[in-house]
N, C-alpha and C positions, 0 to 999 in steps of 0.2 A: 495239737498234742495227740499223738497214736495212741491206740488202744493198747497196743505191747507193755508201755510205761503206766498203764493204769489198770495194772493185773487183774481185769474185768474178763475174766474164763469161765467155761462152762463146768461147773461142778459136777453135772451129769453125762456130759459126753466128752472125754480124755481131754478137757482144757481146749476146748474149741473156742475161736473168737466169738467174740458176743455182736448181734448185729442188731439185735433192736431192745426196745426198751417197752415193756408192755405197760399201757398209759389209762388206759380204760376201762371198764370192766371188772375194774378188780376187784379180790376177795382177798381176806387175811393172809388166808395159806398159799395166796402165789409168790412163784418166783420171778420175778419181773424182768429179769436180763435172760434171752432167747440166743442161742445158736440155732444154727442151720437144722439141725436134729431136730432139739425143741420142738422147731414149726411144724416139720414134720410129723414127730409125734403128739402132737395135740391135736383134739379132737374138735369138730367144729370150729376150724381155725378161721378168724377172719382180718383181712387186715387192716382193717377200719381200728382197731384195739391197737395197734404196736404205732411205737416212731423210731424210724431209722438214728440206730447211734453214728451211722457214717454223717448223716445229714447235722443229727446234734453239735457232736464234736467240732463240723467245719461250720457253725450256723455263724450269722453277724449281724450285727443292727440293721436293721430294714428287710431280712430275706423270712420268705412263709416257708414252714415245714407240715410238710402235707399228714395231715390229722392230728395237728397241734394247735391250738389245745383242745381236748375234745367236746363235740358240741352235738346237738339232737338230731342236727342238721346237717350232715358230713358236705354237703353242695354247696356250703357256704364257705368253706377253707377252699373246695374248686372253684368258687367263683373269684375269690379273693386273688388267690395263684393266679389264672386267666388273667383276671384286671393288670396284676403287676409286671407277668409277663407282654403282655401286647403292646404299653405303653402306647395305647389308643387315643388317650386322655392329650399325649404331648405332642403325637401327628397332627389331631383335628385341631390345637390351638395354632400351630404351624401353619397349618391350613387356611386356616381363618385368616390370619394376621398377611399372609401372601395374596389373599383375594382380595379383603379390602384394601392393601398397596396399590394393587396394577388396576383398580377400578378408582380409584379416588382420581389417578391421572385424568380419567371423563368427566366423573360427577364427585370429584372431590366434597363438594360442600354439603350435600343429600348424605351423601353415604357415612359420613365423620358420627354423624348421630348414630346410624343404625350400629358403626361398628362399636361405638361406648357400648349399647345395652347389649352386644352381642360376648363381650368384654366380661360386663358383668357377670353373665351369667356362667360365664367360663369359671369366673374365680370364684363363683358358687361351689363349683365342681372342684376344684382344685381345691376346695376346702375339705371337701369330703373325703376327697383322694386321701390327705393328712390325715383328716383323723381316722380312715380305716387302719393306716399303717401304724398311724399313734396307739390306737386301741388293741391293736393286735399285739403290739410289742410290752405293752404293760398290761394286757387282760393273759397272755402267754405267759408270760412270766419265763422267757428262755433263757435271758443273760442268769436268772438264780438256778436254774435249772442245769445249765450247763455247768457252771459253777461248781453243783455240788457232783455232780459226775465226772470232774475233772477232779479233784481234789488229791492230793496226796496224802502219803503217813494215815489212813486209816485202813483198817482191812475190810472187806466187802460186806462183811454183815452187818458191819454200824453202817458202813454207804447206802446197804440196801433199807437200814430204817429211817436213813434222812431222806433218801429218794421217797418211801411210800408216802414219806408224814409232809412231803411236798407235793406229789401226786391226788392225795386227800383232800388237801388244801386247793388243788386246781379242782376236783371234782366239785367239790361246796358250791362254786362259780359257774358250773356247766350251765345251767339252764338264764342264767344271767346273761353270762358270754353269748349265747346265742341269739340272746334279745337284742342286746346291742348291735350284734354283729348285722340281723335281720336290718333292725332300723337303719344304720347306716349304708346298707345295701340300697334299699330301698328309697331312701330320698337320695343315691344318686342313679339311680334309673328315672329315675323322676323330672330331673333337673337337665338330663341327659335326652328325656324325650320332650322335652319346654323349648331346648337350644334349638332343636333340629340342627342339627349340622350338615343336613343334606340339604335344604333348603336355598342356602344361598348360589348354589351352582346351578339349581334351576331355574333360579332367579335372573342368574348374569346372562344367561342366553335371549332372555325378550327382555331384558331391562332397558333399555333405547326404546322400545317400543309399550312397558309396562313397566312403567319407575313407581307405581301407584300401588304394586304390589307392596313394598315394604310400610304402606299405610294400617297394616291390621297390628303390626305391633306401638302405635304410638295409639291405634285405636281401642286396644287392649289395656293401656296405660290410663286413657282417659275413661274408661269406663269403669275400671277399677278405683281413682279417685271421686269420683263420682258415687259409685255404692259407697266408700268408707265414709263419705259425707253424709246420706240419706241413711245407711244401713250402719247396724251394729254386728259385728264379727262372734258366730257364735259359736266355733270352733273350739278356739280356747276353753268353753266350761262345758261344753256338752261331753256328755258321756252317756257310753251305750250300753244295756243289757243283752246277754243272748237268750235264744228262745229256740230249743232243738225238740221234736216230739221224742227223739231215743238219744237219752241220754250218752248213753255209751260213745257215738259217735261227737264228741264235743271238740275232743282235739283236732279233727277235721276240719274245723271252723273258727279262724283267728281271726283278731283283732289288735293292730299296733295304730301309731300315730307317730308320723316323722316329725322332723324339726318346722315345718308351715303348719303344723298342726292337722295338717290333713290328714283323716283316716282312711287306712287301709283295710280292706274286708277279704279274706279270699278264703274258698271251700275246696278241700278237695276230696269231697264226697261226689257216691255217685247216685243218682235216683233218690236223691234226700234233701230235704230243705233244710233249710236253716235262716232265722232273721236277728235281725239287731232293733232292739226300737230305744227313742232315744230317754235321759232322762226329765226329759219336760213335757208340761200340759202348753199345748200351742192354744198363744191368746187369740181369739175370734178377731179382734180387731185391727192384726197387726200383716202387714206383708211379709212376707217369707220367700226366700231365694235360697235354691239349694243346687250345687252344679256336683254333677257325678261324672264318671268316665270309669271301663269298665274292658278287660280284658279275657281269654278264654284262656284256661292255665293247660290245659292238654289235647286229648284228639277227638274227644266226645264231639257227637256231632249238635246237639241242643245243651247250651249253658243259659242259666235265665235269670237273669239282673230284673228285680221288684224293688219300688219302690212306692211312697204312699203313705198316708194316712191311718191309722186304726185306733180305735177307740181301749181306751185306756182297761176296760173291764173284758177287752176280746183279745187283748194283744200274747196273751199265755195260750189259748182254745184253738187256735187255728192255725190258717197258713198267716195270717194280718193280713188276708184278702177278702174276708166274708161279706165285710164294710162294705166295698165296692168304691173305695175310693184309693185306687191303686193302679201301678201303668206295671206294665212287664214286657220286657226285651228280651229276643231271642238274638244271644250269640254262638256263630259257626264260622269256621273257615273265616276268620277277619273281617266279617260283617256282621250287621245287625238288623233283625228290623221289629216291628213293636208284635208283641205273640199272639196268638186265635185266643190263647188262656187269659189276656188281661180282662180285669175287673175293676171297671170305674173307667181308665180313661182311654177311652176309644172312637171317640168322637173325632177323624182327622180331619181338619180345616182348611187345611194347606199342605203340600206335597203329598207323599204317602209312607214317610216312615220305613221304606225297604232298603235294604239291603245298604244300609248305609257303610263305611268304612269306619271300624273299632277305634279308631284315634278319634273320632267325633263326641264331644262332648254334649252332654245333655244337663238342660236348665229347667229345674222346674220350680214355679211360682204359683203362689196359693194364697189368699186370705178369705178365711170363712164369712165373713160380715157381708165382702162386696161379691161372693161366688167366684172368685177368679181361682181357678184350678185348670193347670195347664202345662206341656210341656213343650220345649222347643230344643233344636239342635243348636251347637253352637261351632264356628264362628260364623255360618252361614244364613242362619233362621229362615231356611228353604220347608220345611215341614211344624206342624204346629197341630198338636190333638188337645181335647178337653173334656171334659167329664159328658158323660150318655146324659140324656133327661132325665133317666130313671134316679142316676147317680147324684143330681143334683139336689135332691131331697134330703138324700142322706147327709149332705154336706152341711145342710142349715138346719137337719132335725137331730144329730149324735153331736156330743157334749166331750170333755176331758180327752182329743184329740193329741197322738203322739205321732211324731216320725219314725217311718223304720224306712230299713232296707233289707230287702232277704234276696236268698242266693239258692239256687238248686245248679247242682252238679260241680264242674270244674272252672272255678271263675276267680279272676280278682277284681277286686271293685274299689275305687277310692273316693272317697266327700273331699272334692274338691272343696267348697267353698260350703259356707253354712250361715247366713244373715237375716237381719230380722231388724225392720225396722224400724228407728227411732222412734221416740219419745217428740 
């Protein structure tokens, strides 16, 4: 339906078409329908505030309208648009499903396994794909939106107070919307860096020669039933405090949890710390496995992933380094390696912790009773550090022992995994 039939004119400039609908930002006294003028004449205009009435009027089930609805994080309605346009998601299943055909014709019987769990994890993703589009279409609210902007037999002043008292109603949700929107984001990057989808292609070229390759995901499988036997999953109830010396800088430093329950930490402070310790006293007698993985969120040349131990009466006082029972990696340029600043565990055993590649995961294992405090790379366990002598002291003489993780500079960080074992 045109906007001709829906006598939406500008009252201020000779009845000019209206092109957007001001969604954001608002205050009592505005007028929320803009002509070409309008934009013009308004001062510190930005267009992060408006949504296109052309885009509204033509909108339909399943399509994003770009800064609809508004959120804290305007990079998440562009990542959403990207996603829907690239239709990345329905190549690489394409993909997949053509490579396992024309290889099964060799190793039909080898390969039938790996393509199920490669399957799986697709339709991991293709869940998520749903519910961003799901969430987006009922956290938007477009079909009531459009609705009331199309409507006939009223005159624009009752339009204009069913539009704000519906626009009110979307802002109430802004900071909601953007949680969701976040989490959903997030475990599918997540799920999307687990698949590898590039993996199998480099796979197929020595595979005659290296079939033994596809052995680390069934070795992944068993190792993980394996801890669910011995270990208890301690994801699900832990929860973390933050701990900033300047408060002001808080929102800097977030904390979500996807649907694995795994937590995500990421800063984008610069030249400032920030940690998370957890809420439990770690019992002395028990073993602890904890796997992290950690990324650099911009250009800074030093980002620094801590992790560690601190006693329950120093964890507010410091960096939760003073202990000296703590590791700290320096990430730069998509590598890592362990930093000159760590405190406690620096003791390296095996390999030397440089320059390793940022998709490497790290495992660290701990129980105060038997001294074991330690960390190792994963899926290779080429490198292995452990506490200084001086550090081991501290390990058997400090009491009421918490987990943290702290973060300086521009970094995201996620607790893969968090167990503790059985009774």
């Amino acid at each position: 339906m045109d906007l001709e039939n829906q006598k939406l004119k500008c009252k201020k400039h000779n009845q000019n078409e209206i092109l957007f609908v001001k969604t954001d930002s608002l205050t009592d006294e505005d007028d929320i329908f803009y002509c070409e003028l309008c934009l013009f004449s308004q001062q510190n205009f930005t267009l992060n505030n408006f949504t296109s009435m052309k885009q509204l009027m033509n909108w339909n089930e399943g399509e994003i309208i770009y800064n609809f609805p508004p959120l804290e994080d305007n990079q998440i309605l562009n990542q959403i648009m990207l996603l829907k346009q690239e239709g990345k998601l329905n190549k690489q299943t394409l993909k997949i499903n053509e490579f396992f055909e024309q290889l099964k014709s060799e190793i039909f019987q080898r390969l039938n396994e790996i393509q199920k769990i490669m399957n799986h994890f697709v339709s991991k993703i293709l869940e998520i794909d749903f519910k961003i589009i799901e969430n987006y279409n009922h956290l938007s609210k477009l079909s009531e939106f459009k609705k009331i902007v199309t409507q006939t037999g009223i005159n624009q002043e009752e339009l204009v107070a069913q539009t704000k008292q519906f626009l009110n109603i979307i802002k109430q949700n802004k900071k909601s919307n953007t949680t969701k929107f976040k989490c959903l984001l997030e475990d599918y990057k997540i799920l999307e860096q687990q698949i590898q989808l590039e993996k199998p292609e480099e796979i197929k070229e020595k595979l005659l020669k290296t079939l033994n390759k596809f052995s680390y995901l069934n070795k992944f499988e068993k190792t993980e039933q394996n801890l669910k036997s011995k270990y208890q999953d301690l994801l699900p109830q832990i929860q973390f405090s933050k701990y900033l010396f300047e408060s002001a800088y808080s929102s800097s430093l977030q904390i979500s949890q996807n649907y694995l329950n795994q937590f995500i930490f990421s800063s984008s402070l610069s030249n400032k710390w920030g940690s998370f310790y957890s809420n439990f006293i770690i019992e002395n007698d028990k073993k602890y496995i904890f796997k992290l993985k950690a990324e650099q969120l911009g250009s800074q040349k030093d980002n620094f992933l801590v992790f560690g131990l601190v006693r329950d009466e120093t964890k507010d006082k410091d960096y939760c380094t003073k202990d000296y029972l703590s590791c700290s990696l320096c990430y730069s340029n998509n590598k890592f390696s362990i930093s000159p600043y760590v405190r406690g565990l620096s003791k390296i055993i095996r390999g030397n912790f440089d320059n390793l590649s940022s998709e490497t995961e790290i495992e660290f294992r701990f129980c105060v009773n038997k001294n074991i405090f330690q960390i190792t790379d994963l899926p290779d366990k080429n490198h292995r550090a452990v506490l200084d002598e001086n550090s081991k002291q501290n390990l058997k003489a400090y009491k009421n022992l918490r987990f943290f993780i702290g973060m300086e500079n521009q970094i995201q960080i996620t607790l893969l995994e968090a167990r503790m074992e059985k009774k």
